[in-house]
C-alpha positions in Angstrom: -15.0 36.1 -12.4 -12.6 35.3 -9.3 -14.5 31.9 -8.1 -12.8 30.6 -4.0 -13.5 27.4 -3.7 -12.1 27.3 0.2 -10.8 24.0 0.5 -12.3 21.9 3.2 -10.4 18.3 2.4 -6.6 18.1 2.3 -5.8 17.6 -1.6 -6.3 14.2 -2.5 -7.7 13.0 1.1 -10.4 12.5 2.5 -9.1 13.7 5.5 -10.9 17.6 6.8 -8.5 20.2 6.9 -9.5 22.0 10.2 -9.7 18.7 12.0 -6.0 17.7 10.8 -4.8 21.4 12.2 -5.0 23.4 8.7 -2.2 21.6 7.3 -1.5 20.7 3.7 1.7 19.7 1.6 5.0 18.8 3.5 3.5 19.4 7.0 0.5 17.5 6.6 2.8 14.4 5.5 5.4 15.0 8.3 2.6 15.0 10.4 1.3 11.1 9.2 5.1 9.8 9.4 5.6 11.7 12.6 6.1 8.0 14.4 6.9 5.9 11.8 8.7 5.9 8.3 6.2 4.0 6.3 2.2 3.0 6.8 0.3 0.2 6.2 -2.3 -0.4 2.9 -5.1 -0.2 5.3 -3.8 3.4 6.8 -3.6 4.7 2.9 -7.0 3.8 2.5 -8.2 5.9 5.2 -6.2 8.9 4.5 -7.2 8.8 0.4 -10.6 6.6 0.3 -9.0 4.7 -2.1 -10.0 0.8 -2.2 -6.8 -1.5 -1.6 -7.9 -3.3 -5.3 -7.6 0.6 -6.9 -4.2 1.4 -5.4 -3.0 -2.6 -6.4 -3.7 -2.0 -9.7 -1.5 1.2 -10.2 0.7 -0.6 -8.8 0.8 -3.5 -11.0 0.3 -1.4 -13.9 3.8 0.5 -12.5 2.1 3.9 -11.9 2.8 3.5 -8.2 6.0 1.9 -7.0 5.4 -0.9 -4.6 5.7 -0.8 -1.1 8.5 -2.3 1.0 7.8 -4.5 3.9 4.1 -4.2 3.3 4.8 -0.3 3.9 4.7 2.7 2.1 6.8 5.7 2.6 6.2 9.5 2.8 6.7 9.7 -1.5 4.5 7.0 -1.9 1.7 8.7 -0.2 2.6 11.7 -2.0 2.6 10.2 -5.4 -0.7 8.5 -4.7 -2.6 11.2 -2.6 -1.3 13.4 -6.3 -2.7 10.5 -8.7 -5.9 10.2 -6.4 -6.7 14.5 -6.6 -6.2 14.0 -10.2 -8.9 10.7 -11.1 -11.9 12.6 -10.9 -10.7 15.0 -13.8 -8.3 13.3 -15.9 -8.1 10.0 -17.5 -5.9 7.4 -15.9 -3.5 7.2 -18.7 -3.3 10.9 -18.9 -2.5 10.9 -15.0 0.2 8.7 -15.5 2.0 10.4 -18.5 2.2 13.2 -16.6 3.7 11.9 -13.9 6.1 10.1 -15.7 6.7 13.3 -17.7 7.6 14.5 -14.0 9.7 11.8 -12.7 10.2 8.8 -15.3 9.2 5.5 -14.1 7.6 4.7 -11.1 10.2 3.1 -8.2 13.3 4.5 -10.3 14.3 7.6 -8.4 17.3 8.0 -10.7 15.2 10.0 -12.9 13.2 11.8 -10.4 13.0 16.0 -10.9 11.5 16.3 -7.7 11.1 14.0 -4.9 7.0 13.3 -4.6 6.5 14.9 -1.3 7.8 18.2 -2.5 6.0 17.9 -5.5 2.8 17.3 -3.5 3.9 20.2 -1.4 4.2 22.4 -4.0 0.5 21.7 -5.1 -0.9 22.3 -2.0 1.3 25.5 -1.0 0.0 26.8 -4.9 -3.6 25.7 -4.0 -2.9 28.1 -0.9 -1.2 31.1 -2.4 -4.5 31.0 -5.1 -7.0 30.7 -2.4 -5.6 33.8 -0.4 -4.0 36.2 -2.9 -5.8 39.7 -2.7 -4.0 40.8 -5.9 -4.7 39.3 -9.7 -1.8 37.2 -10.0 -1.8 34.3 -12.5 -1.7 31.1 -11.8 1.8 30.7 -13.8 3.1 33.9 -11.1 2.0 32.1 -8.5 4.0 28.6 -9.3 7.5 30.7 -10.1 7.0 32.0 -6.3 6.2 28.8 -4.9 8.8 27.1 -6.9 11.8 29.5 -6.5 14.1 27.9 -4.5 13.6 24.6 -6.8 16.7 23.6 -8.0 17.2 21.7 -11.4 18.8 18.5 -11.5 18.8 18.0 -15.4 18.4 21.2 -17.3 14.9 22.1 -18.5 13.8 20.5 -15.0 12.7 23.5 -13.8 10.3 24.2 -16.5 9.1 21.0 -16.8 7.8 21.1 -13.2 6.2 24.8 -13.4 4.7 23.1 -16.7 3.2 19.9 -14.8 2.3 21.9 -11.5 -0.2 24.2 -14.0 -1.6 21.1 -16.1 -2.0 19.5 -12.4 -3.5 22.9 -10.6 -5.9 24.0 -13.4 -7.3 20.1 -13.7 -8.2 19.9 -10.2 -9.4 23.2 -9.5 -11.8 22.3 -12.8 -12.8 19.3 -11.0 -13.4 21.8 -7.7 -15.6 23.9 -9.7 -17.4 21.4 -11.3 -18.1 19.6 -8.1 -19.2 23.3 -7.1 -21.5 23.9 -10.1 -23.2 20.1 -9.6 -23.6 20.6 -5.9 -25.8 23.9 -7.1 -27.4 22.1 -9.8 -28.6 19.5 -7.2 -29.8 21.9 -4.7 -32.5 23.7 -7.0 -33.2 19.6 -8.5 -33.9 18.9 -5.0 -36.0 22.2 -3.4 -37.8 22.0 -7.0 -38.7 18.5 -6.2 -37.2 16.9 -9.5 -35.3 14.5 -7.0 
């Protein structure tokens, strides 16, 4: 069973796609920091619907590095529009060993594999490439494409993101389907009258 979800919101926003130009990944970013190279707490908010006490807490708990200046840069919002797709379908602590199975430890770039806004590209041009492909590729076919110019900093790198970008595409398209299937559920509930 081959199930499109056709995704309306920008991964990890609450932002519409159509309204923001049918742009995801790199260009959607670009297209926030256009004017500026870092926003404010209260512009985050509005892009992901997270409440400022939410994204405080990963950040005092070191899943997010802190912002500069009050500001946060274009792999900030990257790493927290990627934590914030992830909440509804994977424990916290889960979300955060895989990003630090990505990257290492939050605000040490040092032992980054992949700067965030490429990695939150490559989710979003995967997302794509699944959404439109008229042939039955796999998901793990679909992530060597997207991810074939990647170049490895650290041997094994390379896997270890193909690895992390299936784990991170499977759990929110489960979350997409599920959303799907309770939508349905609640739509007989309600013309039933059992709500």
């Amino acid at each position: 069973m081959i199930i499109r979800m056709n995704l309306k919101l920008i991964p990890g926003t609450v932002l519409d796609r159509r309204k923001m130009g049918d742009v995801t990944g790199l260009a959607f970013l670009r297209k926030i920091f256009y004017i500026t190279d870092g926003i404010m707490l209260s512009q985050i908010r509005a892009i992901s619907g997270i409440d400022g006490s939410t994204l405080q807490n990963w950040t005092k708990r070191g899943w997010v590095e802190s912002p500069k200046n009050k500001r946060y840069d274009i792999d900030q919002l990257a790493h927290i529009l990627i934590i914030n797709m992830l909440r509804s379908c994977m424990q916290l602590d889960g979300i955060a060993f895989l990003i630090k199975y990505i990257n290492g430890r939050a605000g040490e770039p040092g032992d980054d594999i992949v700067r965030y806004s490429e990695l939150y590209d490559y989710i979003c041009r995967i997302f794509d490439m699944v959404e439109h492909k008229e042939d039955t590729s796999t998901l793990g076919e679909c992530i060597e494409e997207i991810t074939s110019g990647y170049e490895e900093k650290v041997s094994g790198a390379r896997k270890r993101l193909c690895t992390a970008l299936e784990i991170i595409i499977t759990a929110y398209y489960a979350s997409l389907v599920k959303k799907k299937a309770d939508d349905m559920l609640y739509g007989i509930m309600k013309k039933t009258g059992r709500i």
